[in-house]
N, C-alpha and C positions, 0 to 999 in steps of 0.2 A: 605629257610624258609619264614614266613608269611613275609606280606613287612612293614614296620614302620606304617604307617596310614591304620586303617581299617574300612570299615562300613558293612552297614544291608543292608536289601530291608526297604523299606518305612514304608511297611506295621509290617513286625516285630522289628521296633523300634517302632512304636506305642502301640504293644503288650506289648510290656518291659515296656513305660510309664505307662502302664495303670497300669499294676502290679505293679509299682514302687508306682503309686497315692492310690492305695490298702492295700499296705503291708512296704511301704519304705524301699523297695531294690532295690537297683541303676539297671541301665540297664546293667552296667557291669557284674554284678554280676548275673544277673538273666541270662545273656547272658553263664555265663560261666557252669551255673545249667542245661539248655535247652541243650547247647554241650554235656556234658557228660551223658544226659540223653538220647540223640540221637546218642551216640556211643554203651551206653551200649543196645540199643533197638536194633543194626545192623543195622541200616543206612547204606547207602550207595551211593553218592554221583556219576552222570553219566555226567562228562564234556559234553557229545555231547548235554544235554542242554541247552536251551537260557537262562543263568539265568543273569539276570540284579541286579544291588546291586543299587538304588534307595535315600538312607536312605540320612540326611543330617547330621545326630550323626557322626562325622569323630571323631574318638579319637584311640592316639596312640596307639601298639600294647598292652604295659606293662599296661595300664589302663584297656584296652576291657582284659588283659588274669591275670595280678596281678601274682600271684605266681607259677598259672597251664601252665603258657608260655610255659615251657619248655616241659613237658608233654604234651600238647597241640598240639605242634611242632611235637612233636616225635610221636603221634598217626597219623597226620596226614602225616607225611613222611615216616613209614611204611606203612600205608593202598594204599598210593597215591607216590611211589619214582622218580614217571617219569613228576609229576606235577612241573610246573611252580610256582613262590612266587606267580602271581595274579591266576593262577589255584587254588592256596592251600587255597587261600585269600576266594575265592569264597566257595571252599568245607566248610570253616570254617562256612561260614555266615551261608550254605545251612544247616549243620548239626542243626547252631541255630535256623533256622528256624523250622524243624524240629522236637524236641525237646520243641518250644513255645509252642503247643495245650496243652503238658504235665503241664506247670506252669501258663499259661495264668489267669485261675478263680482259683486262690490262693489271699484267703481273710487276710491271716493270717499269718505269716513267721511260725506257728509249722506247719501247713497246707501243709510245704514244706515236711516233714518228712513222711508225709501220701503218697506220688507221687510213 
C-alpha cells in the first residue's frame, strides 16, 4: 500500500496553493479531486519514467487521502499489483499531477461542479 508520508513534485503543490489562495480548498483536498479526475480521464502511469517527487508539503497519508484512502489504495493496486509502496507513492502523485491542468483556474468552489 501507499507508504505513511507522502508528497508532490514542486511544481504541483504550488498548483494546489494557488487554488487553495482562489477558492480555499486545502491542497489535500484539491489533491484528492485532480486524482480521481485523472483516473476517470484513463491516465495511466509508466514507471520507466524519471519522475522525481520534489514538493516539501510532506503530510501523512490519511491527511493527503482523508476518507478515499481506501479506494485510493485499491485503484491503485488493481491498475498497478506488481508496484512497490514508493512505486504506488509515485503513480499517486503522477495521477495528481495529472489531473491539476483540470482544477488549476477554478475561481470558485461551484466552479468545481463545472470540470
Amino acid at each position: 500500500m501507499l507508504p505513511q508520508t507522502m508528497w508532490l513534485k514542486k511544481s504541483v503543490e504550488e498548483q494546489l496553493q494557488n487554488l487553495k489562495a482562489n477558492t480555499g480548498i486545502t491542497p489535500n483536498v484539491a489533491a484528492r479531486i485532480a486524482f480521481f479526475h485523472s483516473v476517470e480521464s484513463g491516465f495511466v502511469f509508466d514507471k520507466t519514467t524519471d519522475y522525481k517527487l520534489s514538493g516539501s508539503l510532506k503530510l501523512d497519508k490519511f491527511t493527503w487521502l482523508g476518507k478515499t484512502q481506501q479506494v485510493t489504495e485499491l485503484l491503485l493496486k488493481q491498475r498497478y499489483p506488481d508496484f512497490s509502496d514508493k512505486e504506488l507513492q509515485m503513480a499517486w502523485a503522477a495521477y495528481v499531477e495529472n489531473g491539476t491542468p483540470y482544477i488549476r483556474n477554478v475561481n470558485k468552489i461551484n466552479d468545481l461542479t463545472k470540470i
